[in-house]
C-alpha positions as CSV (number, residue, x, y, z in Angstrom):
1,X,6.7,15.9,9.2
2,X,8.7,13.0,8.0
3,X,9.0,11.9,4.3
4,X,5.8,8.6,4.7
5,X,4.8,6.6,2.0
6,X,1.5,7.5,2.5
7,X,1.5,11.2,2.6
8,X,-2.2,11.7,2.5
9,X,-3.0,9.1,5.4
10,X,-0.3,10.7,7.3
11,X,-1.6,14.2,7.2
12,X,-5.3,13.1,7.5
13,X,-3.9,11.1,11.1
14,X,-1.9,14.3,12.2
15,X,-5.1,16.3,12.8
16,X,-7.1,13.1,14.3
17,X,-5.0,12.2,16.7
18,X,-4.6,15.6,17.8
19,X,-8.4,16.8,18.1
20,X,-8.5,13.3,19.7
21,X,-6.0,14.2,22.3
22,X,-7.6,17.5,22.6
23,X,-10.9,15.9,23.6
24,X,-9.0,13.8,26.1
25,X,-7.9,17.4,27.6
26,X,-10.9,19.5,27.4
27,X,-11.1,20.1,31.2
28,X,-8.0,22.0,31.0
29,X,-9.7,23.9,27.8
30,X,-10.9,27.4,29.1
31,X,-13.7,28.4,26.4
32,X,-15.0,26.5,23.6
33,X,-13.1,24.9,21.0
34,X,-13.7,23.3,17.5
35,X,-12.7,20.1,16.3
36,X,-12.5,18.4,12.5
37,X,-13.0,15.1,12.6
38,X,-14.3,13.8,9.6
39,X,-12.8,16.3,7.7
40,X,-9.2,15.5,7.6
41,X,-9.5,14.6,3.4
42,X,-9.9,17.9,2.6
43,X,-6.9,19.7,4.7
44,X,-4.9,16.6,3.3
45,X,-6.2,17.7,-0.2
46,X,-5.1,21.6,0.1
47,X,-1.7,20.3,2.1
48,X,-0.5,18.5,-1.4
49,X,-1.5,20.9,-3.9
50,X,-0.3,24.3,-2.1
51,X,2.9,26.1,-2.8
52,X,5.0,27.7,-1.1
53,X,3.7,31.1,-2.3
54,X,0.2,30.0,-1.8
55,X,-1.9,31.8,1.3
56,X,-4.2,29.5,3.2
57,X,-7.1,31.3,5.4
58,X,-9.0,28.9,8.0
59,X,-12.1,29.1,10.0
60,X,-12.8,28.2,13.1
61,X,-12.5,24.1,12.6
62,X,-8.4,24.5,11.7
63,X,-6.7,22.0,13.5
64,X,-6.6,19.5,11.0
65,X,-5.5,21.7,8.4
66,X,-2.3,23.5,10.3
67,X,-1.5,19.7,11.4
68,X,-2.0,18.5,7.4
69,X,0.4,20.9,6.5
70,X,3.3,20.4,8.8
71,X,2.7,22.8,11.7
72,X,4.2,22.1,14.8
73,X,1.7,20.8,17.0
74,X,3.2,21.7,20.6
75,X,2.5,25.4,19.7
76,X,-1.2,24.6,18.7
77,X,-1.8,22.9,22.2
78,X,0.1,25.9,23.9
79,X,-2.3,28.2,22.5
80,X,-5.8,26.6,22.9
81,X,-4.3,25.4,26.5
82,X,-3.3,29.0,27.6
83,X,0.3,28.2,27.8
84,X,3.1,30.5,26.8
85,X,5.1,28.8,23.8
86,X,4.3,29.6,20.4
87,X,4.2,33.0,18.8
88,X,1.5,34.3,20.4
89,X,2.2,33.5,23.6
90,X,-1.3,31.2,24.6
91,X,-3.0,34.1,23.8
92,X,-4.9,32.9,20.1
93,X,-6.7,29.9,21.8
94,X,-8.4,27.6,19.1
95,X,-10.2,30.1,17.4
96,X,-6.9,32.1,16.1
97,X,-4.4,29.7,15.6
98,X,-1.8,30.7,12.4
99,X,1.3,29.2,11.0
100,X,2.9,32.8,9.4
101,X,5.7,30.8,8.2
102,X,3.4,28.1,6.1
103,X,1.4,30.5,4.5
104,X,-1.6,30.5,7.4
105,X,-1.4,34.1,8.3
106,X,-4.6,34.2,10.0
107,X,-7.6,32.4,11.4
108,X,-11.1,33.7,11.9
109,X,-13.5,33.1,14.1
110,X,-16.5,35.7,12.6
111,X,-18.4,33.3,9.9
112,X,-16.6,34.4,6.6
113,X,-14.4,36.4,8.1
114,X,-11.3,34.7,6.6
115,X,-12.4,35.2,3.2
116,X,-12.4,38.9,2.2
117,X,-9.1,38.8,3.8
118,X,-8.0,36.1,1.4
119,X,-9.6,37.9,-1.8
120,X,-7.5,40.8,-0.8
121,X,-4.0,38.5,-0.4
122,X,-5.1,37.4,-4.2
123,X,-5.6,41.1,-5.6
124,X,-2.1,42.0,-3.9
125,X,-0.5,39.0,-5.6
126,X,-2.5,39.8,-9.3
127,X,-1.3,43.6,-8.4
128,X,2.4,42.9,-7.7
129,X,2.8,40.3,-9.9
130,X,3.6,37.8,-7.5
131,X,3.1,33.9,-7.6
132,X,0.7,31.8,-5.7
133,X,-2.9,31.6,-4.9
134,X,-5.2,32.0,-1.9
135,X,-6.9,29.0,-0.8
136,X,-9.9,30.2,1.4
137,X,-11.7,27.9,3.4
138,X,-15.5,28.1,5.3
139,X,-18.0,26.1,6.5
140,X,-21.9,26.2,4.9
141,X,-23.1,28.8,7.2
142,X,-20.7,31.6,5.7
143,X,-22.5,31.1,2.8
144,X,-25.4,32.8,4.7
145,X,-23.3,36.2,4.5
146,X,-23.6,39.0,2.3
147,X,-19.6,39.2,2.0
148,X,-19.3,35.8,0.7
149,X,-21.8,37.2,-2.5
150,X,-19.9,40.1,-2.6
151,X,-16.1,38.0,-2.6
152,X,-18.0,35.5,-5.1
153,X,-18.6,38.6,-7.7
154,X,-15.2,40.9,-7.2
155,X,-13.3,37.1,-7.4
156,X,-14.7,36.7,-11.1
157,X,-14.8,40.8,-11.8
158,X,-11.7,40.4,-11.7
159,X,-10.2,36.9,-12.2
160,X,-8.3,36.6,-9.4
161,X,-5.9,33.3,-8.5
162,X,-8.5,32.6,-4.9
163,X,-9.9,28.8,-4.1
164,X,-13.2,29.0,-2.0
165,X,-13.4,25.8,-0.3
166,X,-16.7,25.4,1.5
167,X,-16.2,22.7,4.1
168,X,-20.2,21.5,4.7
169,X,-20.6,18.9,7.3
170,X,-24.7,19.6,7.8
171,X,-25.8,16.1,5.9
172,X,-24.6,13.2,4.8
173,X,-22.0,13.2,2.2
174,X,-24.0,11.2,-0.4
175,X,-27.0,13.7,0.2
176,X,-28.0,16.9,-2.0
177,X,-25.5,19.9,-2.0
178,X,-27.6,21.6,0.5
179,X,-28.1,23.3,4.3
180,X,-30.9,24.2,6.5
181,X,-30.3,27.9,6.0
182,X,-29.8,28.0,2.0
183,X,-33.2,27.7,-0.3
184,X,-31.0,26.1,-2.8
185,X,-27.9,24.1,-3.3
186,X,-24.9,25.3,-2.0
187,X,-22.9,25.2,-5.4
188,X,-25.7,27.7,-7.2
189,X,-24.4,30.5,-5.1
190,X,-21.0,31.0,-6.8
191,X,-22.4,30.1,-10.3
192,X,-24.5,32.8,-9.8
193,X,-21.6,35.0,-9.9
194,X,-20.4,33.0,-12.6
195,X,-17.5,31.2,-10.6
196,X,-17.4,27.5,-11.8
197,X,-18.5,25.5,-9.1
198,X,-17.7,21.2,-8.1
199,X,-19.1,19.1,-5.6
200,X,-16.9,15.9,-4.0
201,X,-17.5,13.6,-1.4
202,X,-15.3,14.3,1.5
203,X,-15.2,11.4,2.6
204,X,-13.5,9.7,0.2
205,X,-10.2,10.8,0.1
206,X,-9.6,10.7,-3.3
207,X,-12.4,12.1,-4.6
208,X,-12.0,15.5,-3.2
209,X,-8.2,15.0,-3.9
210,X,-9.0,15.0,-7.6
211,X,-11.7,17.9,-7.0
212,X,-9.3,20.2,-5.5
213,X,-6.3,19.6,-7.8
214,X,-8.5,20.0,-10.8
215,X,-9.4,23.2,-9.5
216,X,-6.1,24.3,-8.8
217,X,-4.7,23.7,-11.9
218,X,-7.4,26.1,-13.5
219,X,-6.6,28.3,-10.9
220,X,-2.5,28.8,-11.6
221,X,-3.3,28.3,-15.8
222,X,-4.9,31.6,-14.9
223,X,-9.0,30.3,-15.6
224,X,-9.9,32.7,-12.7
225,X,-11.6,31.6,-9.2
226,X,-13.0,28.7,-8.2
227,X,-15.5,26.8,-5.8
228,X,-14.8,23.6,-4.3
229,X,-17.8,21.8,-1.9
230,X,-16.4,19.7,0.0
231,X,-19.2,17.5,1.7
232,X,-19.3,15.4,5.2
233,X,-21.3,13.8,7.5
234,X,-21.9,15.4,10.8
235,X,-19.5,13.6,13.3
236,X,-21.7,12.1,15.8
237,X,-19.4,13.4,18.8
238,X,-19.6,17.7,17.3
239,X,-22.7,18.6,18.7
240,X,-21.5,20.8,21.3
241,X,-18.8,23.7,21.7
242,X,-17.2,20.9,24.1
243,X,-17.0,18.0,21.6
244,X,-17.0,14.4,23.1
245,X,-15.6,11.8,21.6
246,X,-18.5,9.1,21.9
247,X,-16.4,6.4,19.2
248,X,-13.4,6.2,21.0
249,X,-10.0,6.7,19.5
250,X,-10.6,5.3,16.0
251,X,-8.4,1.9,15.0
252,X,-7.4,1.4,11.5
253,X,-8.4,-2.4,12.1
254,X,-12.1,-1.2,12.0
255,X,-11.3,-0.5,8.3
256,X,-11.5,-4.3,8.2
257,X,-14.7,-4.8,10.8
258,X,-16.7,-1.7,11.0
259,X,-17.7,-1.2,14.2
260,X,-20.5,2.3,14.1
261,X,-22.3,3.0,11.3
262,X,-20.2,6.8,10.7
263,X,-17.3,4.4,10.0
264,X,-18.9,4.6,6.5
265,X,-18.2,8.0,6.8
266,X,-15.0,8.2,8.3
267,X,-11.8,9.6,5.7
268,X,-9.3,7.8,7.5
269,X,-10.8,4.4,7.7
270,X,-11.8,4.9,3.7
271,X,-8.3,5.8,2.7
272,X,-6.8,2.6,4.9
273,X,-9.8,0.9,3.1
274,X,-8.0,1.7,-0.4
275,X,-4.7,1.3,0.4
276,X,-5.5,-2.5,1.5
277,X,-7.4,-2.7,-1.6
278,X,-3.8,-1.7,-3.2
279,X,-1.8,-3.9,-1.1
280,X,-0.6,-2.1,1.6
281,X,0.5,-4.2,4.5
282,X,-1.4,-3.5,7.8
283,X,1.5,-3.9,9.9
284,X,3.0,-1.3,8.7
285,X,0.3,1.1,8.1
286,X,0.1,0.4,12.1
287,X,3.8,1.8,12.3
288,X,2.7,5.1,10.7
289,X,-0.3,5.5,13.5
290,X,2.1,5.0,15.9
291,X,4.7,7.3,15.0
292,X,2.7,9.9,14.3
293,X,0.3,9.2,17.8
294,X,3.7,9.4,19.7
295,X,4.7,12.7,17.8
296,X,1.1,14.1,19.2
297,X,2.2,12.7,22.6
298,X,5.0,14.3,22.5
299,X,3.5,18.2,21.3
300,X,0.5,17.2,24.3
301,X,3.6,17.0,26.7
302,X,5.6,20.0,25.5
303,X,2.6,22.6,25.8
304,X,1.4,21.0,29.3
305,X,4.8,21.2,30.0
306,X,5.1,25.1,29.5
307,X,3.9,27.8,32.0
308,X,0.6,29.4,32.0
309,X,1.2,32.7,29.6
310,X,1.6,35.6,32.0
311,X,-0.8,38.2,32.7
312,X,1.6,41.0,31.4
313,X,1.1,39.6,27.9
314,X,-2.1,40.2,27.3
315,X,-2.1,44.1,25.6
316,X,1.4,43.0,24.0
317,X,1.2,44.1,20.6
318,X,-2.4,44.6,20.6
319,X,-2.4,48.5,20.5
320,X,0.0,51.7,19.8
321,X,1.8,53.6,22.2
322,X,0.7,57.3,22.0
């Protein structure tokens, strides 16, 4: 990624444009695959706080945060397309894509299973006395799992540097902090275990900008774990494992004229919304799109581009020789 004046709009448009392309794609998709749309604020809002020592463990909707944090995106369309560039050789598909070298080491596709892995990155850390924190995000339904009680308790039993970010998109963003499957709100489970807990409204940019540095900062002045719900509305096209994309490629003029009613929900078109407010000239907030839709372009091309990965590939790595 290019230095931008507007960092945050230009890592919330590096993950729409790609699950937008993706959609565009999805015949050549073999399997299922997850896409973020509407939650770009949030990736955007980890991207600019994390370090370089920091560990970031993803779910299955990770798209927008390996493209909000600089990741080369040809690799990413090589792996959920089958094709062999990348590290793992099309092997990872959607629901394991990583970025070792950025601090994503891993990405699960079990409900949850991303966060005892991260509460164990923080206890090496606290153990060798190393910097950085472990930013662990999951989606409302993990919350359902036993492990997530159990990583809630050890996290404050023993202080350690770990985020939880629960990424809810199951109601509206101005609703209660709630989801079909949880008798109460969503922020009651971690203050249970007595791990302060926020609530933001994902889509507004800024608010869950200031929500997740303010925890941060506890985080590193060494005030133990912390809980971050990061709320969204359900996008109207992510009811399927084979999203559609029933509003079109979004246009930052609509920021102007809203065209749906989700626009009211839509990160991207609130940010441009408040960078108007502040002046910015839509010209060249225009340019940005375009350079980064032709960066997209580009990554589409370069993993289409690439040969299927070979069948000799697939136990590479994957088991010891005797």
């Amino acid at each position: 990624m290019t230095a931008s004046t507007w960092p945050r709009l230009e890592r919330m448009l590096r993950g729409r444009r790609f699950d937008e392309r993706l959609i565009d794609v999805r015949e050549r998709v073999t399997g299922v695959f997850h896409v973020g749309i509407g939650q770009e604020a949030t990736a955007a809002a980890i991207a600019a706080v994390r370090e370089p020592d920091d560990v970031l463990m993803l779910n299955h909707r990770s798209h927008q945060h390996l493209a909000a944090n600089g990741t080369d995106l040809a690799p990413m369309f090589a792996e959920i397309l089958g094709r062999d560039l990348g590290p793992l050789r099309g092997r990872g598909g959607t629901l394991h894509l990583c970025d070792a070298d950025r601090g994503v080491p891993y990405t699960s596709s079990m409900v949850g299973g991303g966060v005892p892995v991260g509460l164990g990155v923080a206890l090496a850390k606290r153990r060798r006395g190393e910097p950085g924190i472990a930013i662990c995000c999951f989606g409302d339904g993990a919350l359902g799992e036993g492990v997530l009680h159990e990583c809630f308790n050890i996290a404050r039993l023993w202080d350690l540097p770990v985020l939880f970010v629960c990424e809810s998109n199951s109601a509206p963003a101005a609703g209660q902090a709630t989801a079909s499957q949880s008798a109460g709100a969503l922020t009651d489970l971690p203050q249970a275990h007595r791990v302060p807990a926020s609530r933001a409204d994902a889509t507004d940019p800024s608010a869950i900008d200031d929500a997740v540095r303010t925890a941060v900062a506890a985080i590193r002045g060494g005030g133990g774990p912390r809980f971050v719900l990061a709320q969204t509305a359900p996008w109207p096209g992510n009811a399927t494992f084979l999203p559609t994309n029933p509003l079109g490629r979004v246009e930052l003029s609509r920021a102007e004229r809203p065209d749906h009613e989700w626009d009211a929900h839509d990160p991207i078109l609130n940010e441009v919304r408040a960078l108007r407010r502040d002046g910015a000239d839509p010209e060249a907030l225009r340019a940005l799109d375009a350079r980064v839709a032709a960066e997209v372009e580009d990554a589409l091309r370069a993993a289409l581009d690439a040969p299927p990965a070979p069948a000799s590939v697939a136990f590479e790595n994957v088991r010891a020789s005797a």
